[in-house]
C-alpha positions, 0 to 999 in steps of 0.5 A: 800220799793218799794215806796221808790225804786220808788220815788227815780227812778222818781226823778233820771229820773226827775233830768236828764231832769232837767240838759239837760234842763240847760246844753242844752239849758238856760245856753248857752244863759244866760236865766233862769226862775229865781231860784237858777240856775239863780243866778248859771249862773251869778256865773258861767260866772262871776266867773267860777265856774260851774253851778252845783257846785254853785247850791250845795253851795247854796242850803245847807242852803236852805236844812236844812229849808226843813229838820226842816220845810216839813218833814225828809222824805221830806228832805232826797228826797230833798238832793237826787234829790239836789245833783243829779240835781246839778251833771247831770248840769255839767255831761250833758254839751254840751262840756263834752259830745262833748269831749267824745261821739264823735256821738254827735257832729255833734249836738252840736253847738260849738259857744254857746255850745248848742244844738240849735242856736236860743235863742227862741228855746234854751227858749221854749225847755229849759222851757218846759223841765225844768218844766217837770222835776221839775214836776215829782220830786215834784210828787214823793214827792222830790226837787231839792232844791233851790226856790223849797223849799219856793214853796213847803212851800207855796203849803204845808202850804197856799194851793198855786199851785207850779206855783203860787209860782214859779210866786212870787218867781222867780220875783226878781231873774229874774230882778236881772239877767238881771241887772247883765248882763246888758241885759233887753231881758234876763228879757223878756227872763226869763218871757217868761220861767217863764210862760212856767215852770210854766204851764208845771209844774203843769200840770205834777205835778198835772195833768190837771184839769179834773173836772167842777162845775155847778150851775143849776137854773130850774122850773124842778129841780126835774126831773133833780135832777133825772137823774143827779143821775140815768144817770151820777151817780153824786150826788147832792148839793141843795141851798135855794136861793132867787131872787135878783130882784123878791124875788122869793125862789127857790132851785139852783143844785150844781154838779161836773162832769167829763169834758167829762159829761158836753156835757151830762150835758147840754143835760138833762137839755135842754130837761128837761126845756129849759129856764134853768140857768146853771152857768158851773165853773172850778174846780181846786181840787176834794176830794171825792168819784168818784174823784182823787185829784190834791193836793200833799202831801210831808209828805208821 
């Protein structure tokens, strides 16, 4: 129960950004990383039915496959943080809140209706904003539905990072805005907030990637093996491997460590054998014992 109050509470925090970001910033000056709230703005100024209400229109069917395909929980959150996103679009309207709180006025620039008059500011506060916003629903298990709900498949089912996702999905819908409005900027526009979303996404979602692995090749692979164990209390992987040029059979040390390990990491394998070959790698995901995982599970 208390989960639930939770998740629901992180979604509703998360759509409020989500309609600043809209309301504020991208739609004002027609840019958008794609999704179906690129395709509500062209509705929008072509046809003057509001943002919000034309993300609702659309998202129905898009609702029914999450409910069949990532789960009733899922789906049920899904229509919560839906509804709520698509609401607190035109609830959080410049000119809504310029008739009705009066204090906010003298923020609010009236010729684009916005809180900005710079479309490069309006695109990094709107992006930044929109992926943070979407990276807490989906932490807590929700979605605003739209092309979050593909991505979420994705993620689900191939192991894709949301970002990833977001990069194929989004593409076409970026192009066919910017031939809709005749304007190829807003193109390079939703690129550049296509890149930002996605990155500000995962790292909210998911969290920055905290682990590296390193492949330690060593005459002293005993005595290092050691203290790697007893000094950074990290287990450890052997492979027999063989040289490539000389043929040589020799064991290759596998461990993953936390990033703030690595500066120790490469003390004690010089002091133990300066001539050592360590290979240090980034890692995207840990499971195990000691670690925290990034993965996301949307059936919970």
């Amino acid at each position: 129960m208390l989960v639930n109050i939770r998740d629901y509470a992180g979604i509703l925090f998360g759509s409020i950004i989500f309609g600043i970001s809209y309301s504020w910033f991208l739609i004002p000056f027609k840019v958008a990383p794609g999704g179906v709230g690129g395709i509500a703005q062209v509705i929008y100024y072509f046809l003057g039915i509001p943002a919000g209400i034309s993300m609702l229109i659309i998202n129905v069917p898009l609702f029914v496959v999450a409910w069949f395909f990532l789960g009733k929980q899922f789906g049920v959150k899904s229509f919560f943080g839906m509804f709520m996103g698509s609401i607190l679009i035109d609830l959080m309207s410049p000119e809504l809140l310029y008739k009705n709180f009066p204090i906010l006025r003298d923020f609010i620039n009236t010729q684009y209706w916005a809180f900005t008059d710079s479309v490069l500011l309006a695109s990094i506060a709107g992006s930044v904003l929109l992926g943070f916003s979407l990276g807490i629903i989906f932490k807590f298990r929700g979605s605003t539905g739209g092309t979050d709900i593909p991505v979420a498949m994705l993620k689900q089912y191939s192991g894709v990072s949301i970002g990833t996702g977001y990069w194929i999905i989004e593409t076409l819908i970026i192009f066919a805005i910017g031939v809709a409005f005749k304007d190829l900027n807003l193109i390079i526009w939703g690129y550049l907030n296509l890149f930002i979303t996605t990155q500000i996404v995962d790292l909210t979602a998911e969290g920055v990637p905290y682990t590296k692995g390193a492949y330690i090749m060593s005459k002293s692979e005993d005595m290092i093996k050691e203290r790697i164990i007893t000094e950074l209390d990290r287990g450890i992987t052997l492979f027999h491997s063989e040289g490539g040029y000389s043929g040589e059979k020799q064991n290759v040390l596998f461990v993953v460590v936390n990033r703030r390990q690595i500066t120790s990491l490469r003390r004690l394998v010089k002091e133990e054998d300066p001539k050592a070959f360590m290979v240090l790698v980034d890692v995207n995901d840990v499971m195990g014992d000691g670690f925290k995982t990034r993965s996301l599970d949307f059936n919970q």
